[in-house]
N, C-alpha and C positions, 0 to 999 in steps of 0.2 A: 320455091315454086312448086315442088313433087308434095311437099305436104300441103301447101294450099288448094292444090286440086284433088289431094287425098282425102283432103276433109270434106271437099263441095260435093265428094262425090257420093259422102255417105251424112251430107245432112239431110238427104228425105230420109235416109232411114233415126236419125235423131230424132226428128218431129216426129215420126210414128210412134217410136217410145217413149216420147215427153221427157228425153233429157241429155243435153248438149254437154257431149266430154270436154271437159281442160284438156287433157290427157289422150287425143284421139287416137295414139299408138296402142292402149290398153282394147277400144273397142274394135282396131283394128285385129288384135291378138285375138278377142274371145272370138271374131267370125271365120278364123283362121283353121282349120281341118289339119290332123295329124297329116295327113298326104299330102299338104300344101310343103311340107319342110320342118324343119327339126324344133323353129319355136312353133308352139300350137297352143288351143284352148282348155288342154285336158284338165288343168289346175283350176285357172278360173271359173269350168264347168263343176269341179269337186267343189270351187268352194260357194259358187249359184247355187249348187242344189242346198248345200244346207240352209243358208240363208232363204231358200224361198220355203224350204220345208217347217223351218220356225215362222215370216210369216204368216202360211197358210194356219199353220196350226192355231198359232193366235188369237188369227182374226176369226175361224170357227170357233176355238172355245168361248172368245167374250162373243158371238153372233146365237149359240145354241149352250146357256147356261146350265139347261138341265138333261142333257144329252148324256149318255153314256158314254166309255171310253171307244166303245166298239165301233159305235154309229160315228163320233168323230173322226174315227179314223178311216172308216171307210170313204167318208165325204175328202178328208184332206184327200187319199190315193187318187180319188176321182178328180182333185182338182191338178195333181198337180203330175199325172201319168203322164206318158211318151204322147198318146194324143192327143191330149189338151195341149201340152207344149206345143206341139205341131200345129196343131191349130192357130194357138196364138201366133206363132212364126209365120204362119202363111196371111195372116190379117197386119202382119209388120209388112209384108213383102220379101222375108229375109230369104231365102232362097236366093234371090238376085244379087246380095249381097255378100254371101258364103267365100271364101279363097280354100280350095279343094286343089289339088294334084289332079294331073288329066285324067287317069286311072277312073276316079268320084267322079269326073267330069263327064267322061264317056257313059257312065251306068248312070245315069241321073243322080247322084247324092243331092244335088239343090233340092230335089223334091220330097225328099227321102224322112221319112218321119223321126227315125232317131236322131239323125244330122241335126234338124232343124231344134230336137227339142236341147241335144246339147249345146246347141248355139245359145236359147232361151236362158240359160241356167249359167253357158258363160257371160252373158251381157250381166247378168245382174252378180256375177260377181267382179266383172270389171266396175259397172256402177258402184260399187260398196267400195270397193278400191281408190278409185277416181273422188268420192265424195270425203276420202281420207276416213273411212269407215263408219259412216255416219247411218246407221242404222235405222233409224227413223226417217229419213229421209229417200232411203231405198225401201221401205215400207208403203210408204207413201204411192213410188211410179209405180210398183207393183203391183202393188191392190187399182189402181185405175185399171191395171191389164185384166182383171179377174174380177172387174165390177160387174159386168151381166153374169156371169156366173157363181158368184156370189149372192148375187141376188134371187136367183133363181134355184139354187139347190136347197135340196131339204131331203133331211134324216127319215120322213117315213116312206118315202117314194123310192123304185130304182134308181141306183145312181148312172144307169146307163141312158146316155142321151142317145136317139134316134138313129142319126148316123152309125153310132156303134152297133147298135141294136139290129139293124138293116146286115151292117158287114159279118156279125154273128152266124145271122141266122142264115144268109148263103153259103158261111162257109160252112156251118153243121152241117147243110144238104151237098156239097161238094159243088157250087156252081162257081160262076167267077166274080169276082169281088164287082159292085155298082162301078160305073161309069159319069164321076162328074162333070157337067161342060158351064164355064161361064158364058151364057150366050149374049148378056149385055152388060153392061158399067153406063149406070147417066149419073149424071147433078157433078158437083163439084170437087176436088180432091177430099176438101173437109166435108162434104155433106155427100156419100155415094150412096146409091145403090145399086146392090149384085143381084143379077138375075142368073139364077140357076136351076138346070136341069138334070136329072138323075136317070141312067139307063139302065135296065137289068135283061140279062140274056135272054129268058123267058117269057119277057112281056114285050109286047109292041111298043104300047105306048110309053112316050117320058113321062118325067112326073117333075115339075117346076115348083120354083117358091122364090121369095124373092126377103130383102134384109139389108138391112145397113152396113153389112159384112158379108164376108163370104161365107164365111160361116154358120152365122144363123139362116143364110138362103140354103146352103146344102143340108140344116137339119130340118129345114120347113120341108124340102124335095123329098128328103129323107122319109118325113113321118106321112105324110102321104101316098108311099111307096107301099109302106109297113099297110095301113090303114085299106088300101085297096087289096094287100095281099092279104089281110085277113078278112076283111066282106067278102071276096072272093073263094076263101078257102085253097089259095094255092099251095100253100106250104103245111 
């Protein structure tokens, strides 16, 4: 009965990732935080990260044939950093789903960006695990996780997206980091949209954007922020 409601309880977060364990002890393992207790994700976090680091690599090398070594590498760092992870993690939901020790629990670790990206980096090494190490087929959910972002990065542009570019440039000036609020969620589990708003210390007004994620609504917020702060000349 304890595993059957062990598993109900983390199949929304399955359907997020597009892939249902055999093995639901392994995904329970990678969402697991050293302060939960003595077994933890630290391993299958070491072996996510190489696995997602081959591949990102991959799919930019066969994506930008005539790219140099430098420009690809910049692009892979960019995809597959502490905040990109986090970002994907917060578009899973996974926060809600983390097992921390109360210590993480008290400080917010759910929210916590490195938390969230080691979580990202353990799942797909549990996935690789669970599939009996089928590498192509952990290729596959992962790259769904990194299709708009794949699609949208290029070698001659900053690789700094919006959001980042915003948290930058307050901190160079010493002010406090933006203030995200989701202020609505409509349409359907499978079909949402996030409405989101951006606060900064200095300006009155918000700055909104909206996305089929929460994420693309806080880089829409984002660059809007940016966009008025430079017509304006505040920074």
């Amino acid at each position: 009965m304890a595993d059957n409601c062990k598993s109900f309880h983390l199949h929304p977060l399955e359907i997020k990732i597009g892939y249902a364990f055999d093995n639901i002890e392994l995904l329970n393992l990678a969402l697991t935080h050293r302060s939960y207790g003595t077994e933890h994700n630290e391993r299958l976090e070491y072996l996510g990260d190489s696995i997602l680091g081959m591949i990102i690599a991959k799919k930019l090398f066969d994506l930008f044939p005539k790219c140099p070594e430098g420009d690809l590498t910049r692009m892979r760092s960019t995809l597959v950093r502490e905040t990109t992870l986090a970002e994907i993690a917060r578009e899973f939901n996974l926060g809600n789903f983390l097992r921390l020790g109360p210590g993480e629990l008290k400080t917010g670790g759910s929210r916590r960006d490195s938390l969230l990206a080691d979580a990202v980096e353990s799942i797909i090494g549990a996935i690789f695990l669970d599939t009996n190490d089928d590498f192509d087929r952990v290729k596959e959910i992962v790259l769904t996780w990194f299709d708009s972002r794949l699609t949208t990065i290029n070698p001659k542009v900053n690789q700094k997206d919006p959001k980042s570019t915003l948290q930058e440039l307050l901190q160079s000036r010493h002010f406090k980091l933006p203030m995200y609020t989701v202020d609505n969620i409509t349409g359907s589990d499978n079909n949402q949209t996030f409405y989101v708003s951006v606060s900064i210390e200095f300006i009155k007004q918000k700055f909104s954007g909206y996305g089929s994620s929460r994420r693309k609504a806080e880089q829409l917020a984002a660059q809007k922020a940016l966009d008025f702060i430079k017509a304006n000349k505040l920074l």
